[in-house]
C-alpha positions as CSV (number, residue, x, y, z in Angstrom):
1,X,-2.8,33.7,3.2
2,X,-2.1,30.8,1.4
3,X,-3.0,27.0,1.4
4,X,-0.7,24.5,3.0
5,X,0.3,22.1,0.2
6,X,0.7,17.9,0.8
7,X,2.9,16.2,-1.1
8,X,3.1,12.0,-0.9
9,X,6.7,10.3,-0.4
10,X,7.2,6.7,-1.5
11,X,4.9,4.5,-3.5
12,X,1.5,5.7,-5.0
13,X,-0.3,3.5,-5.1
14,X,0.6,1.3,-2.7
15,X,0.2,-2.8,-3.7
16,X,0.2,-5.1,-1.0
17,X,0.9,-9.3,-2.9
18,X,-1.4,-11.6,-0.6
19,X,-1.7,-15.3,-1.6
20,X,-4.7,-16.4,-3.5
21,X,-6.9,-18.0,-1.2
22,X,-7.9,-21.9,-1.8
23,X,-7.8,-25.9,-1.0
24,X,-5.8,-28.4,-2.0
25,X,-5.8,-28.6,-5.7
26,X,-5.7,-31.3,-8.3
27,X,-8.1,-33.6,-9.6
28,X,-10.8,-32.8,-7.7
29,X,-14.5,-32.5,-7.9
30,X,-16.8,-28.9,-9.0
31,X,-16.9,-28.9,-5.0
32,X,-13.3,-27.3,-5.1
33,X,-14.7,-24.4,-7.3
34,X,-17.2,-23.7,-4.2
35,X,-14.5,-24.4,-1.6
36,X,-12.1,-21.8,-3.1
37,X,-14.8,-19.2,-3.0
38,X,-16.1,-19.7,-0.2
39,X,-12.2,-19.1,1.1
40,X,-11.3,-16.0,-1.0
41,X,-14.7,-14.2,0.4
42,X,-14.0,-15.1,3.8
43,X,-10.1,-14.2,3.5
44,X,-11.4,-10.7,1.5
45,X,-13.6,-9.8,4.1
46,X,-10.8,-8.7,6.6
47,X,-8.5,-6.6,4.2
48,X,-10.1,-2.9,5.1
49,X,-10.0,-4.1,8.7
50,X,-6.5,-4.7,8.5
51,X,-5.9,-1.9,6.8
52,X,-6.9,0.5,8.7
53,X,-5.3,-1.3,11.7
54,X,-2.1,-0.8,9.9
55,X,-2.2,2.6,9.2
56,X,-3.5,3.5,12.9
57,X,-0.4,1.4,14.4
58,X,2.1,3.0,11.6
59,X,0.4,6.4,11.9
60,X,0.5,5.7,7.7
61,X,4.4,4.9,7.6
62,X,3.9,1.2,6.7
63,X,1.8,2.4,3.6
64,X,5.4,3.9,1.9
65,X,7.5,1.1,2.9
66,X,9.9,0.2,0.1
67,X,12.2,-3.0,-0.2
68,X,15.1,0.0,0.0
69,X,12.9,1.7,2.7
70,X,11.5,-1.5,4.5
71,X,11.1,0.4,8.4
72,X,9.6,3.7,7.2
73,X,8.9,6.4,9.9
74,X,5.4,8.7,9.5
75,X,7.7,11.2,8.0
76,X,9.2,9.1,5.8
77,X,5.9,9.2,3.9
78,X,4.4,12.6,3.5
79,X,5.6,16.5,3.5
80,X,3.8,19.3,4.1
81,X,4.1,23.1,3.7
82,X,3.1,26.3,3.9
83,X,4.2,29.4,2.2
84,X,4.1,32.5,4.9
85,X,4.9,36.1,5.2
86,X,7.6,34.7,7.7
87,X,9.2,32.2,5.0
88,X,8.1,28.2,4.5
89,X,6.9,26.3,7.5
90,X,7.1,22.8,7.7
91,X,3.8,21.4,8.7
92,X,5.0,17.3,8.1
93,X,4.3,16.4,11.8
94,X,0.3,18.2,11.2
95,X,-0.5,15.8,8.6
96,X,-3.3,13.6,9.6
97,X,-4.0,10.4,8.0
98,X,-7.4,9.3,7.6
99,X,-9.4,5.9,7.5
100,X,-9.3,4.2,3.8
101,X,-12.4,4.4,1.8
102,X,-13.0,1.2,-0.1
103,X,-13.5,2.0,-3.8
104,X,-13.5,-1.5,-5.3
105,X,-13.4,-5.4,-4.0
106,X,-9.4,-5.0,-3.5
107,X,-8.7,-1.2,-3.9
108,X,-8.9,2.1,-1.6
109,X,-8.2,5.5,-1.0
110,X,-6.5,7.0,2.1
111,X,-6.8,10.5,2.6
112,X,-3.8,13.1,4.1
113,X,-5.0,16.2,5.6
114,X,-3.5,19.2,7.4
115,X,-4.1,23.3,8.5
116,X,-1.9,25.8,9.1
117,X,-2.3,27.8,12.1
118,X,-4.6,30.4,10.1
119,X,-7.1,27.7,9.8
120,X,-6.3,27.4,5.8
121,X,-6.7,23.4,5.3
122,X,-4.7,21.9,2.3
123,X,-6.4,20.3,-0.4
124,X,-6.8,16.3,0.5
125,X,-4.6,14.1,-1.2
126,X,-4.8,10.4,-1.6
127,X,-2.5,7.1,-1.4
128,X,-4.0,4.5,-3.2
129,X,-4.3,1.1,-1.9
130,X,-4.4,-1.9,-4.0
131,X,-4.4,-6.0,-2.9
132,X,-2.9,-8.0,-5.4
133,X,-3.8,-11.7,-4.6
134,X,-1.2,-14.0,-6.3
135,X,-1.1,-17.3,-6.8
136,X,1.9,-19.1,-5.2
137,X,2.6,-21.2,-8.0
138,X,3.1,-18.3,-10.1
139,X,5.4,-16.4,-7.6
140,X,7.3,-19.4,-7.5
141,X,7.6,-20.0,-11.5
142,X,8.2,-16.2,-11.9
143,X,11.3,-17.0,-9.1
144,X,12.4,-19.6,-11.0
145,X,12.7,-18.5,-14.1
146,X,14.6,-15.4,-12.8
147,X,17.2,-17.3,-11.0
148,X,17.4,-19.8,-14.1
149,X,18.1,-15.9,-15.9
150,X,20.6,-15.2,-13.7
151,X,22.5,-18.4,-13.8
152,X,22.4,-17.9,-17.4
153,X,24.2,-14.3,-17.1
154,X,26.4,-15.7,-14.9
155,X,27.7,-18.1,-17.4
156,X,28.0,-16.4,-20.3
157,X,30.4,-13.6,-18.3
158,X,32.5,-16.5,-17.1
């Protein structure tokens, strides 16, 4: 008999934008510099906690949500199959997803596993996770220089 075979649906890896951790800014002393570090560690040190909280709640669905796709279901997310004597067997609804394995300060790996009922296991296959921290002034020049883009398009059609 054969192996089952996993294949991922939706975004691979997966980037979740956070905002930068830090104080006030301006014209401030080196104390800032400690402040802000002090506040990115502590805000780091819960992102594989809520992680995994996510996926547990989702059952994984929340880690292929799209801005087309915003409300994903589990199934949404992952096929599986296996080739049998008696034709292909969907094995979607078997698919297990595991607990993330941090492989950097702001990136993991979340395996997907499943069996078939002859006790042939599929090979693993991983969703990367990544946390982008951005920083709000850039998200907000980036918007505005869009929007000045559009406004521009829009005039030169009229």
């Amino acid at each position: 008999t054969s192996k089952p075979v996993i294949e991922l649906k939706g975004p691979n890896p997966k980037v979740f934008r956070i905002s930068k951790c830090g104080a006030l800014g301006g014209v401030m002393s080196s104390k800032q510099m400690d402040h802000d570090a002090d506040l990115k560690s502590a805000q780091q040190k819960y992102y594989s906690d809520d992680i995994k909280l996510m996926i547990r709640q989702t059952v994984g669905a929340e880690l292929c949500a799209t801005h087309e796709l915003s409300r994903p279901n589990a199934s949404h997310c992952v096929k599986a199959f296996d080739e049998t004597f008696k034709g292909k067997v969907d094995l979607s609804r078997e698919v297990s997803v595991g607990d993330p394995t941090q492989t950097s300060m702001l990136q993991w790996r979340v395996p997907y596993d499943v069996e078939d009922a002859a006790g042939n296991k599929a090979e693993t296959v991983w969703r990367d996770v990544v946390v982008e921290e951005v920083d709000l002034a850039d998200v907000e020049a980036r918007v505005r220089s869009e929007s000045l883009l559009q406004k521009n398009a829009e005039i030169r059609r009229a």
